[in-house]
DSSP file (Angstrom, degrees, kcal/mol; ACC not computed):
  #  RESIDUE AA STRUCTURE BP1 BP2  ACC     N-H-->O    O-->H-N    N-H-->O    O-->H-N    TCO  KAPPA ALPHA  PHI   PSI    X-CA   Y-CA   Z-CA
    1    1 A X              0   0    0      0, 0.0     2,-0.5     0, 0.0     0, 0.0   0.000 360.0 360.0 360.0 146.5   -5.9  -12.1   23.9
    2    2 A X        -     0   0    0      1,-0.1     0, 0.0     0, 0.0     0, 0.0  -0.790 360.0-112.2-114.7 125.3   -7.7  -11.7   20.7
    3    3 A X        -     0   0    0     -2,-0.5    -1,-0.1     1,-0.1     2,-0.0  -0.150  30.1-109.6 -54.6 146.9   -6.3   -8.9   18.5
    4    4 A X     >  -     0   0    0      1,-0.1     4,-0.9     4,-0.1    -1,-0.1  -0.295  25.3-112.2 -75.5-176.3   -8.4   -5.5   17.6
    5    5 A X  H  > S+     0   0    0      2,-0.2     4,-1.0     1,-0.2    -1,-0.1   0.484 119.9  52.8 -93.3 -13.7   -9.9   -4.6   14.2
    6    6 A X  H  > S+     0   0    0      2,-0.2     4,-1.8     1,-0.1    -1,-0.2   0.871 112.4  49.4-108.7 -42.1   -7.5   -1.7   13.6
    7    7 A X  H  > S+     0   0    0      2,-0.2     4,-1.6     3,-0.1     3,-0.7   0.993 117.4  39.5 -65.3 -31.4   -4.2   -4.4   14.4
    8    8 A X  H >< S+     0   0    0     -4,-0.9     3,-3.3     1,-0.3     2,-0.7   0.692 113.4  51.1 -62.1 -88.7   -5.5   -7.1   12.1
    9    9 A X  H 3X S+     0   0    0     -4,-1.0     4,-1.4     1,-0.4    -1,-0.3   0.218 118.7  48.1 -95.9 -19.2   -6.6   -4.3    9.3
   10   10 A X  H 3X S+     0   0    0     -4,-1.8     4,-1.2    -2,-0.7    -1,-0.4   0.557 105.2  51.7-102.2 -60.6   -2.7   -3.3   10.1
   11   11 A X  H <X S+     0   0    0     -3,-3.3     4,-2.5    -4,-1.6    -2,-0.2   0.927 114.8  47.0 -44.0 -82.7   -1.4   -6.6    9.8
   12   12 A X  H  4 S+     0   0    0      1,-0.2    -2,-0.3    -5,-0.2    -3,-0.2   0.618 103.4  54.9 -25.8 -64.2   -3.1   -6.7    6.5
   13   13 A X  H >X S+     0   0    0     -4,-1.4     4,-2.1     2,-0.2     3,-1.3   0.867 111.3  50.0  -0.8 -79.3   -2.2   -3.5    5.0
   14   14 A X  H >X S+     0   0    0     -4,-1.2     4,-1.5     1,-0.3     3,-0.9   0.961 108.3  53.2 -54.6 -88.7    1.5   -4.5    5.6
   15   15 A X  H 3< S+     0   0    0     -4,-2.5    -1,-0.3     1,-0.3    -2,-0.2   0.289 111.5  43.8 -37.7   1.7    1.1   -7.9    4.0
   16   16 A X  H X> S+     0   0    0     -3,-1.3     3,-1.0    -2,-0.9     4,-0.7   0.714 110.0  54.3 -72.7 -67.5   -0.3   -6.7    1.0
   17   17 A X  H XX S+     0   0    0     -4,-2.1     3,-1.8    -3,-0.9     4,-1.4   0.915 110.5  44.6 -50.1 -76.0    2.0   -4.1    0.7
   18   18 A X  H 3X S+     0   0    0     -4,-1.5     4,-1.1     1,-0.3    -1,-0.2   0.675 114.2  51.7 -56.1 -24.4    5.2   -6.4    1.0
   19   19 A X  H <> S+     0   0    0     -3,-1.0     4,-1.6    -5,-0.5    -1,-0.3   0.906 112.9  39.3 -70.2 -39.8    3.8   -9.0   -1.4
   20   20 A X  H <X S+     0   0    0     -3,-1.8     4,-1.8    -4,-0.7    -2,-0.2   0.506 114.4  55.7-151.5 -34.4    2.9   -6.7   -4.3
   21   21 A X  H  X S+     0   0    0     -4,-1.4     4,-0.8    -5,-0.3     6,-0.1   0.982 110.7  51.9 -70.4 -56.3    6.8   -4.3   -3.6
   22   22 A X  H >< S+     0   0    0     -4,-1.1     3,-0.7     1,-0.2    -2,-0.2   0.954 119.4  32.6 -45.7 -72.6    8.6   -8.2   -4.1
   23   23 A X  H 3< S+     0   0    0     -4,-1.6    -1,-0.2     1,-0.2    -3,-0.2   0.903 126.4  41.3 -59.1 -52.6    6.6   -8.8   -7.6
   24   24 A X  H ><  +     0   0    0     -4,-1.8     3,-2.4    -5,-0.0    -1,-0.2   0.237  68.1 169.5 -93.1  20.9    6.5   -5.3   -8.8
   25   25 A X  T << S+     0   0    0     -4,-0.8    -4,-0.1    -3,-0.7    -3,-0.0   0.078  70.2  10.6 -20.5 110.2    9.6   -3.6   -8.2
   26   26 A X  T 3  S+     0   0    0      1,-0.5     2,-0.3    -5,-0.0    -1,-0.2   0.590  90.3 121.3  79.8  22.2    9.8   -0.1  -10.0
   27   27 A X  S <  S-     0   0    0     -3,-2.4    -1,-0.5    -6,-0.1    19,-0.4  -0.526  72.1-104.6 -78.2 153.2    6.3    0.1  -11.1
   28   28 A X  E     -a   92   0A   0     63,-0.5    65,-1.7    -2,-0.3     2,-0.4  -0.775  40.0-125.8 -84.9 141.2    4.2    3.4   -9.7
   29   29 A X  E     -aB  93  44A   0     15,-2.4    15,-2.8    -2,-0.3     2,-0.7  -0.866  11.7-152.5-123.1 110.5    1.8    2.4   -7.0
   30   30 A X  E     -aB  94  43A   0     63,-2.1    65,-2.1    -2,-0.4     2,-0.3  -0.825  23.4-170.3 -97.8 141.8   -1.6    3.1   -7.2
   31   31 A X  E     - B   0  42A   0     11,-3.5    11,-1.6    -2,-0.7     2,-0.4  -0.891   3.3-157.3-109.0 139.3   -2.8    3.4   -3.2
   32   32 A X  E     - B   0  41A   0     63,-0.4     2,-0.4    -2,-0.3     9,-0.2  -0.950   4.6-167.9-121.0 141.4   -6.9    3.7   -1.7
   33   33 A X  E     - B   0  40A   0      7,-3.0     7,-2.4    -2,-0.4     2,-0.3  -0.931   1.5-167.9-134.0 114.9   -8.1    4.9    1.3
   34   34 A X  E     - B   0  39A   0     -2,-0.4     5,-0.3     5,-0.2     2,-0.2  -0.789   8.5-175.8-101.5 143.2  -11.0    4.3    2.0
   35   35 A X        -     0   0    0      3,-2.7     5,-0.1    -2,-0.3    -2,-0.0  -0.303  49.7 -95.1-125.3-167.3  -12.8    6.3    5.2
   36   36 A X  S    S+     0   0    0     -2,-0.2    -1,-0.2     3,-0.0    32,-0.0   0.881 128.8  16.0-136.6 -87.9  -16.2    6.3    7.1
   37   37 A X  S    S+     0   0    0     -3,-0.1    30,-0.3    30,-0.0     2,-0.2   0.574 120.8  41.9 -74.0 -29.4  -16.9    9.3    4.4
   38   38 A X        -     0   0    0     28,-0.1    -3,-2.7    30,-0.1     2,-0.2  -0.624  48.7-146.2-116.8 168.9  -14.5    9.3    1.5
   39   39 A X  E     +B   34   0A   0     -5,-0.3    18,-1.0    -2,-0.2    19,-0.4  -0.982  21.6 160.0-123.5 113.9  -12.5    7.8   -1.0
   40   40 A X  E     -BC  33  56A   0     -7,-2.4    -7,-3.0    -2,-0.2     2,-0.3  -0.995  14.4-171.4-157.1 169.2   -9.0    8.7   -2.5
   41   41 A X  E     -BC  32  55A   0     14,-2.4    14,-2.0    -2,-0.3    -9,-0.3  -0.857  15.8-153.0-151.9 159.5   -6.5    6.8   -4.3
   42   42 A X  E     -BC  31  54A   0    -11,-1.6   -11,-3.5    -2,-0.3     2,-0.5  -0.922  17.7-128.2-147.0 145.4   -3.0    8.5   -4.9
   43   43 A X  E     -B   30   0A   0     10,-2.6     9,-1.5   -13,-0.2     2,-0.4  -0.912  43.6-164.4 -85.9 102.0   -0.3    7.7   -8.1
   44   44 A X  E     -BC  29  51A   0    -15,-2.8   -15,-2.4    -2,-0.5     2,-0.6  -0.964  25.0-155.5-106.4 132.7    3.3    7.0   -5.9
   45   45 A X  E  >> + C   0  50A   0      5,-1.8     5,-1.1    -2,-0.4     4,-0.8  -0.914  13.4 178.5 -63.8  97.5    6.4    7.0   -7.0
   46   46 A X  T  45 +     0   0    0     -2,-0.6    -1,-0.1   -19,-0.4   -18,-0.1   0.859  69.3  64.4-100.3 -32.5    7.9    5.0   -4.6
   47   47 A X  T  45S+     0   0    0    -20,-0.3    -1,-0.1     1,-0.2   -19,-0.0   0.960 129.9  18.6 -20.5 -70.1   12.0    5.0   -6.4
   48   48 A X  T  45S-     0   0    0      2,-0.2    -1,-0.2     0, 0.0    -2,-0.2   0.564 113.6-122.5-120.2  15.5   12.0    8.6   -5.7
   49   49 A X  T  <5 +     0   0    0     -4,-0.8    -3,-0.2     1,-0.2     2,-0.2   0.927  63.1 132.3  89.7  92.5    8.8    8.9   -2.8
   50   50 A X  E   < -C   45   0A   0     -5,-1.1    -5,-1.8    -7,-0.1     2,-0.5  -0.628  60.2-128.7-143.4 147.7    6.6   11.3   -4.6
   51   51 A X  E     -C   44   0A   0     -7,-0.2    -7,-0.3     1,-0.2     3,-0.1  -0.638  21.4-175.0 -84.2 119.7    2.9   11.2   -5.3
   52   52 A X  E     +     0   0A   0     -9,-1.5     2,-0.2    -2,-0.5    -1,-0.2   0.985  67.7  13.7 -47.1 -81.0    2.5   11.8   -9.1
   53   53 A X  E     +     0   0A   0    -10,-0.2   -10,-2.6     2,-0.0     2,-0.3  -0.838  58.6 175.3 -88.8 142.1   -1.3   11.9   -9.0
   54   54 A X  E     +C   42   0A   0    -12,-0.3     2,-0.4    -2,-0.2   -12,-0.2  -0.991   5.8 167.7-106.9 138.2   -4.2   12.2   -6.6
   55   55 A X  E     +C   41   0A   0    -14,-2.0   -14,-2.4    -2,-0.3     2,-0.3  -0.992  13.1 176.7-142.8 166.1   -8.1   12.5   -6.8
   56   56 A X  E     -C   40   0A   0     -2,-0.4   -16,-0.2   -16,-0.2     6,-0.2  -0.874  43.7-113.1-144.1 173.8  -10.7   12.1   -3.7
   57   57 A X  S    S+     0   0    0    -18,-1.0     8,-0.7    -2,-0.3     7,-0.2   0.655 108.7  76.4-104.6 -17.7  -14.1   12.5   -3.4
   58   58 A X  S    S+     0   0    0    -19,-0.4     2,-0.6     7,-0.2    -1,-0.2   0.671  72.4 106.8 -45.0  -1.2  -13.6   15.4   -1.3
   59   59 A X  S >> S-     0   0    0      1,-0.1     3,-0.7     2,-0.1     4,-0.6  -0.740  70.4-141.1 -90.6 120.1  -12.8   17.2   -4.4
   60   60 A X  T 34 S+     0   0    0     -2,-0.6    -1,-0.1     1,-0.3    -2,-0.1   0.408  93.9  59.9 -84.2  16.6  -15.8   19.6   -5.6
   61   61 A X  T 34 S+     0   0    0      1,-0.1    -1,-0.3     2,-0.0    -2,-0.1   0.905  97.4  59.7 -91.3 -40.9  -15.5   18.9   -9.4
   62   62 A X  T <4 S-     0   0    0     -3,-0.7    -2,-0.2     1,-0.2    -1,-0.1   0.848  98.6-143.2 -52.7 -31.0  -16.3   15.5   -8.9
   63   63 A X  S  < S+     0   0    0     -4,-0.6    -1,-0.2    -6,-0.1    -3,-0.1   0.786  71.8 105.3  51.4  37.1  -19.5   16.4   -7.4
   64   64 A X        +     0   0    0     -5,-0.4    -6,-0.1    -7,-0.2    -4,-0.1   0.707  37.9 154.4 -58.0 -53.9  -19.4   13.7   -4.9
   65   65 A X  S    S+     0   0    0     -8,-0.7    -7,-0.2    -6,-0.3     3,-0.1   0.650  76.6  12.4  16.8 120.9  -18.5   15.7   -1.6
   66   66 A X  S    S+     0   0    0      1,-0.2     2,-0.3    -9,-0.1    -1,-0.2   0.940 104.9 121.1  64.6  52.2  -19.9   13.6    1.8
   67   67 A X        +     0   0    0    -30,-0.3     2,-0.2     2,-0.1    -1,-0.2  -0.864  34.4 168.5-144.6 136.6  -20.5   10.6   -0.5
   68   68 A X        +     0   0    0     -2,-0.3     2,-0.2   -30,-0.1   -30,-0.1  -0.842  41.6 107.4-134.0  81.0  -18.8    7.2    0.1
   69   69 A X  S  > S-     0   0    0     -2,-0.2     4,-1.5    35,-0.1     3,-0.3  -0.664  83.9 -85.8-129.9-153.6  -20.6    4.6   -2.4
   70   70 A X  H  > S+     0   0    0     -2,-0.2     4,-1.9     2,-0.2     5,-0.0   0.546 123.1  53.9 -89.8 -31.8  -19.8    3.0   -5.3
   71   71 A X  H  > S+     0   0    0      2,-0.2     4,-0.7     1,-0.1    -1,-0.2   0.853 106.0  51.9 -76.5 -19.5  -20.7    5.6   -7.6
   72   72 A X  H  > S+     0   0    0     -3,-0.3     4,-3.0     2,-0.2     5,-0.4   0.844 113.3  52.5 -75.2 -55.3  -18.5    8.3   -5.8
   73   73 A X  H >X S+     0   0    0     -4,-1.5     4,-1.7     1,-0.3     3,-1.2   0.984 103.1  52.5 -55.0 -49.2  -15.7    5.6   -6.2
   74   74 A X  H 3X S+     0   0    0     -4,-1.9     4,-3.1     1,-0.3     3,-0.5   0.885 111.6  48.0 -56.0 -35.3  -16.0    5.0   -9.8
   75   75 A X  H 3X S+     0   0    0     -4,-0.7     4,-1.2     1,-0.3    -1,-0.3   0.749 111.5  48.4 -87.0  -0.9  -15.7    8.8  -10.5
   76   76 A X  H <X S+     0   0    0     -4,-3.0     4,-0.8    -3,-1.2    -1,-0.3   0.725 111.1  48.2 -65.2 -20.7  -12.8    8.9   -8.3
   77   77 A X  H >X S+     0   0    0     -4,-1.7     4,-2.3    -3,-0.5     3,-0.7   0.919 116.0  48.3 -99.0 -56.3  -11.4    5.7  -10.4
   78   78 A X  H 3< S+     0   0    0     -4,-3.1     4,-0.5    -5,-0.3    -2,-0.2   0.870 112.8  48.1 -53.5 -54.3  -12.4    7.9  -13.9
   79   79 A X  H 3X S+     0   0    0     -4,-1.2     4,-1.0     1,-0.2    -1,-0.2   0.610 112.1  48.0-121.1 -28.2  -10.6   11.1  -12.5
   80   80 A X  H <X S+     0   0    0     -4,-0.8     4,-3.4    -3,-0.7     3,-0.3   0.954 110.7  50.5 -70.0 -35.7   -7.1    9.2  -11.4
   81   81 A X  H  X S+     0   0    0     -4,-2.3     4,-0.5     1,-0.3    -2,-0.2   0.479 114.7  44.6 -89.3  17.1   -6.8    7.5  -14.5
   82   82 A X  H  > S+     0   0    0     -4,-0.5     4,-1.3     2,-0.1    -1,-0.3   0.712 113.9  45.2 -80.9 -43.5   -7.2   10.9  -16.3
   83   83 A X  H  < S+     0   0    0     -4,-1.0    -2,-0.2    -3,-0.3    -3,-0.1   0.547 110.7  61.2-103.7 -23.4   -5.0   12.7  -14.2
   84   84 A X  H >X>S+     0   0    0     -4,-3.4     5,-2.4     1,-0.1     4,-2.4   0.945 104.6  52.4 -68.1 -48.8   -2.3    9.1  -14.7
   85   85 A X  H 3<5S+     0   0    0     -4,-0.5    -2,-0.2     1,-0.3    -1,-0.1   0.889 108.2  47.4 -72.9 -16.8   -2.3    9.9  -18.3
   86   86 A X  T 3<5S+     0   0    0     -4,-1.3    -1,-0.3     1,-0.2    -3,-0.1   0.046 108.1  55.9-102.2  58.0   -1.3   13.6  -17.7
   87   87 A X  T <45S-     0   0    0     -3,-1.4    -2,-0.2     2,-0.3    -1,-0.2   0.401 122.5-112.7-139.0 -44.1    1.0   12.6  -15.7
   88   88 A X  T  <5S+     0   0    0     -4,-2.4     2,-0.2     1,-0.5    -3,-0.2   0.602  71.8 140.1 103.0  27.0    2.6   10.2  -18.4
   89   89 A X      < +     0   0    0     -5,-2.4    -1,-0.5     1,-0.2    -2,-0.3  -0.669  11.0 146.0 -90.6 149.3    1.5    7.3  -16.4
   90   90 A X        +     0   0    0     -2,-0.2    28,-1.1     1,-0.1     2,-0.3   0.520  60.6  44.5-145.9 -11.2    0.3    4.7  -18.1
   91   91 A X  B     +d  118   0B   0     26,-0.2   -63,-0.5    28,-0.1     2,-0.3  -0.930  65.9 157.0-150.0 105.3    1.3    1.0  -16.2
   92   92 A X  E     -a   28   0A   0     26,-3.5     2,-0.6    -2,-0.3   -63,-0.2  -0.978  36.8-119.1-142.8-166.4    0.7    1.1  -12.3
   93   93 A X  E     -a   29   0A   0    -65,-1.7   -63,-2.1    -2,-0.3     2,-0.2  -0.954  28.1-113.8-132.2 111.8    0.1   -1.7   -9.6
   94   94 A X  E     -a   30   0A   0     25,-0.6     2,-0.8    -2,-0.6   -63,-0.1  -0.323  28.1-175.9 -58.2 111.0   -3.0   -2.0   -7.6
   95   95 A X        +     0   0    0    -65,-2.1   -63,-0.4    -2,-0.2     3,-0.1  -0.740   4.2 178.5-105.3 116.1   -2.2   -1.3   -3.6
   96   96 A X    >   -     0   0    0     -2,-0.8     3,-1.0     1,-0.2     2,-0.6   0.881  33.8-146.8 -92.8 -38.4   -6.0   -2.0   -2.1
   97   97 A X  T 3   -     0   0    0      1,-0.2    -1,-0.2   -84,-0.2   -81,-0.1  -0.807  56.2 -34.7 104.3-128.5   -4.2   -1.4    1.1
   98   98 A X  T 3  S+     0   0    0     -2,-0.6    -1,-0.2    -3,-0.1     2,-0.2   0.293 115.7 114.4-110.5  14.1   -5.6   -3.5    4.2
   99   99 A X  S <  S-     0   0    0     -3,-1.0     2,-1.1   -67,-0.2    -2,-0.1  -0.479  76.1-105.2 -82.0 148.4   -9.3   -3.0    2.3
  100  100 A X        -     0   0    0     -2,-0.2     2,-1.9     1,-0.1     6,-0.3  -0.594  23.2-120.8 -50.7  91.0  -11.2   -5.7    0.9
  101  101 A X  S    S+     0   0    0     -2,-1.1     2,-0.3     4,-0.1    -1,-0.1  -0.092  82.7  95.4 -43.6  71.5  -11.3   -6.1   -3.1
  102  102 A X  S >> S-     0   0    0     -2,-1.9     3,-1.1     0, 0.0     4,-0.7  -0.943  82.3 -14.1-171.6 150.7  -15.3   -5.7   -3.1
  103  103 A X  H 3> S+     0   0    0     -2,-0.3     4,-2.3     1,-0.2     3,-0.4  -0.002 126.5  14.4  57.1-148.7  -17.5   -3.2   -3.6
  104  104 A X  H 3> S+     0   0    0      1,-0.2     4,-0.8     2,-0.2    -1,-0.2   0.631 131.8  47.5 -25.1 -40.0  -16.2    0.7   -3.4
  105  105 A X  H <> S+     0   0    0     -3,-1.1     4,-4.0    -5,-0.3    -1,-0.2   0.844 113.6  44.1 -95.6 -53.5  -12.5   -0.5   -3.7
  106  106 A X  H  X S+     0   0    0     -4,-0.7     4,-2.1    -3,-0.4     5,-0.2   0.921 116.2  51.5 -75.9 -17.6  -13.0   -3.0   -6.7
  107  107 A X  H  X S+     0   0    0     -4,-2.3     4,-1.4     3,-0.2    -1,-0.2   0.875 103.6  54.4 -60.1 -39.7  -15.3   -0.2   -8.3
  108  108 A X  H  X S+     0   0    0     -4,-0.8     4,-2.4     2,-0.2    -2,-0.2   0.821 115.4  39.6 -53.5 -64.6  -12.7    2.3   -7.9
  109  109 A X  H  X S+     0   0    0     -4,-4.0     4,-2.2     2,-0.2    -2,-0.2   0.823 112.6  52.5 -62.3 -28.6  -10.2   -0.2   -9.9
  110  110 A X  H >X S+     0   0    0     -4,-2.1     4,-1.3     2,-0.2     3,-0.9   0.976 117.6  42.4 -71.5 -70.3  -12.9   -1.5  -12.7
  111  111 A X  H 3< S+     0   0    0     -4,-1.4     3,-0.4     1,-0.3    -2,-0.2   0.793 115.7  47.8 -90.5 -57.3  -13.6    2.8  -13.4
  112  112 A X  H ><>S+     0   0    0     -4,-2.4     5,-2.0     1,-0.3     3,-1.8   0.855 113.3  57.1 -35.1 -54.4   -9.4    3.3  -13.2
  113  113 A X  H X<5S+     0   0    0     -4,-2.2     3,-5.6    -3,-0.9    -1,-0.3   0.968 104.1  45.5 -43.6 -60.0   -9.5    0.2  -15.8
  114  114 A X  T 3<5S+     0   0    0     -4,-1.3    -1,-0.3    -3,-0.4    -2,-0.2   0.213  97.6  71.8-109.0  29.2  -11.6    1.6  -18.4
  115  115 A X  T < 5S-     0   0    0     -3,-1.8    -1,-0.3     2,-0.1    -2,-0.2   0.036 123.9 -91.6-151.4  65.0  -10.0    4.8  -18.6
  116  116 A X  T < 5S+     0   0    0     -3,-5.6     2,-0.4     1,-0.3    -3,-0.2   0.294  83.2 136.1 103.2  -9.6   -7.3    3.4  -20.1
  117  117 A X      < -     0   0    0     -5,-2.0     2,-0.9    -4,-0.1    -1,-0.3  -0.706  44.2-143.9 -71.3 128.1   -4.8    2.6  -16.7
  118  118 A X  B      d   91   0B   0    -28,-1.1   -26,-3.5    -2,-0.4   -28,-0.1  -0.888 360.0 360.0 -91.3 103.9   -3.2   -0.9  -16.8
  119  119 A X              0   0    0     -2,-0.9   -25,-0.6   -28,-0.2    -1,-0.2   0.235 360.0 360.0-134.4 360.0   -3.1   -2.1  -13.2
């Protein structure tokens, strides 16, 4: 019997995750979710399981709202890695989740990149 899309994407998810916990042990953990409609990426602490940072495109300063493309990501990507450094983040490790490193996702990281987050 041939697996659905949501166990593989499942599968995935996990096996990223478990790779990326082994190598980076006691690093902050930058996370995406990507939706249908949105974008959001959250700063976790996972040592003491709280989220440092978050930004979405649901958020009305960004002035995305009910946009999921690539441009919506990048100011989501600009707005965590503002919101890392007043946080006192400055070092995390990129969790893509069970998404593809393409497109929205890698847009997200490239915008994160260049302001000023080391992932």
């Amino acid at each position: 019997m041939a697996n659905s899309k949501r166990v593989l994407f499942q599968k995935r998810r996990l096996r990223v995750r478990n790779k990326l916990r082994k190598v980076n042990a006691g690093r902050v953990r930058l996370s995406v979710h990507r939706s249908n409609k949105n974008i959001s990426v959250q700063l976790i602490d996972d040592v003491q399981g709280k989220t440092l940072a978050a930004a979405s495109s649901l958020e009305p300063s960004l002035g995305v709202i009910g946009k999921n493309n690539v441009e919506a990501a990048a100011k989501v990507g600009a707005a965590i890695a503002e919101r890392a450094k007043a946080a006192g983040v400055e070092e995390a490790y990129f969790d893509r989740g069970g998404f593809l490193f393409h497109g929205k996702v890698k847009a997200l990281a490239d915008a994160a990149r260049e302001g000023g987050l080391k992932i």
